[in-house]
C-alpha positions in Angstrom: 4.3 -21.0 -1.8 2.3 -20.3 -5.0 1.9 -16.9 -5.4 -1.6 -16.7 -6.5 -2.3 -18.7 -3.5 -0.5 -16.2 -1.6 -3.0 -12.9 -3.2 -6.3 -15.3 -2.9 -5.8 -16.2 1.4 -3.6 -13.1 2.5 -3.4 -9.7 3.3 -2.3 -8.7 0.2 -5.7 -9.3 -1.6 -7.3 -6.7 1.1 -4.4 -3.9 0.2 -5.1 -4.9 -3.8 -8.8 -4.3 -3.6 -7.5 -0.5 -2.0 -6.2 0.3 -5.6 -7.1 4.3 -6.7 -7.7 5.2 -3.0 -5.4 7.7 -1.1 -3.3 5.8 1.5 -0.4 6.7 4.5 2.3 4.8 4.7 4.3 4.2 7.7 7.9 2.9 7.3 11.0 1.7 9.4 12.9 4.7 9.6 10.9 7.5 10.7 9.6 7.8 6.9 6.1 8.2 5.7 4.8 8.3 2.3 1.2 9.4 1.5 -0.4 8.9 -1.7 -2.4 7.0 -4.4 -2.0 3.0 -4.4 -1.5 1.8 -7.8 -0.2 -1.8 -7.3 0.3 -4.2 -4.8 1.9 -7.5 -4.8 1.5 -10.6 -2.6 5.2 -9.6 -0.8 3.0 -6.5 0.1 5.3 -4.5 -2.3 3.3 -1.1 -3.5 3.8 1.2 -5.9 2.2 4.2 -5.5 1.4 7.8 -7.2 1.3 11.3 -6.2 3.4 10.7 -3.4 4.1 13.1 -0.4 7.3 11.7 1.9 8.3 13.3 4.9 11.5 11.9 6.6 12.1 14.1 9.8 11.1 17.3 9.0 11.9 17.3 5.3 9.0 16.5 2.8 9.8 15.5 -0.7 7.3 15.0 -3.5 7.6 12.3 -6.2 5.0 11.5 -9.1 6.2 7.5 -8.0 7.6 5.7 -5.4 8.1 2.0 -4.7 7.8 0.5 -1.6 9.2 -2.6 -0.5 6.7 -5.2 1.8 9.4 -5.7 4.1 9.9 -1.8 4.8 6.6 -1.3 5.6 5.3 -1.0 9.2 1.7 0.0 9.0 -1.0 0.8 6.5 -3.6 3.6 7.3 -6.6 4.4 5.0 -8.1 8.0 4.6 -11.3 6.5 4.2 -13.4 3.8 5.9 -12.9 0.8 3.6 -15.5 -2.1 3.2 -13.1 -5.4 4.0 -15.3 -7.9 1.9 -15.3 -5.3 -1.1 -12.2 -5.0 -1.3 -10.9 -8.4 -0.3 -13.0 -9.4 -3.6 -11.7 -6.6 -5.6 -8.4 -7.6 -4.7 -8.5 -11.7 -5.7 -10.0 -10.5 -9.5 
């Protein structure tokens, strides 16, 4: 499938348009990472900044951190985020 196709119609244009905004995320494993989105990637791969990771009860902080799409379990927002907004932000 063509992936500008695949940032136009999916998820993946949503999580784009979150660019600059604080974000949790929850992986397989017990791991979560909490920090600034810089890119994501129609796989739903993210890099991300300023990054806070706890794994049990140890935390580590790294200035970046890539995140593969197929690690990630769930995607929580500090803030309330306006879907159309961002879904627009997110296709340009």
């Amino acid at each position: 499938m063509d992936e500008k196709k695949l940032m136009r119609e999916g998820l993946s244009s949503f999580i784009n348009g979150l660019t600059g905004q604080k974000l949790l995320v929850e992986m397989r494993g017990e791991k979560y990472a909490n920090g600034v989105l810089e890119d994501c990637d129609c796989f739903l791969n993210l890099r991300m900044k300023d990054v806070s990771m706890l794994q049990g009860a140890e935390t580590i902080t790294l200035r970046n951190l890539f995140i593969s799409g197929k690690h990630i379990r769930f995607i929580h927002m500090d803030d309330y985020a306006d879907v159309v907004a961002s879904v627009r932000k997110g296709i340009r």
